[in-house]
C-alpha positions as CSV (number, residue, x, y, z in Angstrom):
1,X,81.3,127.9,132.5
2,X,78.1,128.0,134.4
3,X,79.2,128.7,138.1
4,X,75.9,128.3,139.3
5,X,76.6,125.3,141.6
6,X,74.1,122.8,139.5
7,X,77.3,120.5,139.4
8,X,77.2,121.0,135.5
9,X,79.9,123.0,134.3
10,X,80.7,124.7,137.6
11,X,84.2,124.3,137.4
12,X,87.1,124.6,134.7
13,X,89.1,121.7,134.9
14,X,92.4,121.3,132.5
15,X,93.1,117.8,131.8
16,X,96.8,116.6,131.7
17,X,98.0,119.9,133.2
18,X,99.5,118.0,136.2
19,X,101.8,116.0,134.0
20,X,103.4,119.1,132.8
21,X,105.7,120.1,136.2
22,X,106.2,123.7,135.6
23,X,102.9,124.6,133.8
24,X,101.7,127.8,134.2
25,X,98.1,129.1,134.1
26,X,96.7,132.7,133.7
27,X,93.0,134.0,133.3
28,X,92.7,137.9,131.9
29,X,89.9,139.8,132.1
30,X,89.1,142.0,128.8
31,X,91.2,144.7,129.9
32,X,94.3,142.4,130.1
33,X,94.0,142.5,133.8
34,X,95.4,138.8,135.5
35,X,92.5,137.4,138.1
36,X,94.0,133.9,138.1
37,X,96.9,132.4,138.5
38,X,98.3,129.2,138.9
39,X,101.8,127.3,138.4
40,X,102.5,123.7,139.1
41,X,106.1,123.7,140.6
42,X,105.1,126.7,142.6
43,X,101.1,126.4,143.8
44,X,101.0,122.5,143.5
45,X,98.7,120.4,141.2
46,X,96.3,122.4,139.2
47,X,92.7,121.9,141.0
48,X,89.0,122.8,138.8
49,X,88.8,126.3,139.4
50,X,85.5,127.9,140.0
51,X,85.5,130.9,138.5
52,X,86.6,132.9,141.3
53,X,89.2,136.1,142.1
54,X,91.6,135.1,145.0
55,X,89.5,136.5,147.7
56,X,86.6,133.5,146.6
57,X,84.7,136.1,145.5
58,X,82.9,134.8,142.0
59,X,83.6,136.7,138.7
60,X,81.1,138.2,136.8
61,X,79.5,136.7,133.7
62,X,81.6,137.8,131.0
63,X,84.4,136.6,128.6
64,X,88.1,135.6,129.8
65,X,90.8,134.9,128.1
66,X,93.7,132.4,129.4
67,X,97.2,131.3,128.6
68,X,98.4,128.3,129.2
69,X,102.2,127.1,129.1
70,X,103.1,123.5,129.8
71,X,107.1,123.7,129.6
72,X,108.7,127.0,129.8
73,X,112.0,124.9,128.9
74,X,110.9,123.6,125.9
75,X,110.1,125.5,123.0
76,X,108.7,122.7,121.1
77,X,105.7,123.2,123.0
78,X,103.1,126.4,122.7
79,X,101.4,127.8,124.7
80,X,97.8,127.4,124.4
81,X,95.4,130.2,124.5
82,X,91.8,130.8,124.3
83,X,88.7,132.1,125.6
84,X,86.2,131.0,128.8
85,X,82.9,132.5,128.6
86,X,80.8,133.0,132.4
87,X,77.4,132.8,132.2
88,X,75.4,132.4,135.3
């Protein structure tokens, strides 16, 4: 992500999540620390997030690492996992 506000890239934006009713989204830092988190039946539909903590304060260019689970009831699903580099 490139939070620069070029309207390339600003934003990270999870397709589909929406459909899945009780997904739930976090974003770690490297030290395992939460700065974002979001879940459907609870916060509403998932919206682009701009690489900001809670306060709208923006992160700083690093790597993060989120965890994403669609359906807490069904274990057919996995969770999905990764990494998000900020670069500015």
């Amino acid at each position: 992500m490139t939070p620069n506000a070029d309207g390339i890239n600003d934003t990270w934006d999870i397709l589909g999540v929406n459909n899945y009713p009780n997904a739930t989204i976090k974003v770690f830092n490297i030290q395992g620390q939460i700065i974002f988190e979001h879940n459907t039946s609870n916060d509403g539909d998932f919206q682009p997030w701009p690489a900001t903590f809670s306060d709208g304060q923006a992160l700083p260019a690093s790597d993060y690492y989120y965890h994403i689970i669609l359906d807490p009831n069904n274990l057919n699903v996995s969770p999905l996992t990764g990494a998000l580099i900020i670069t500015y």
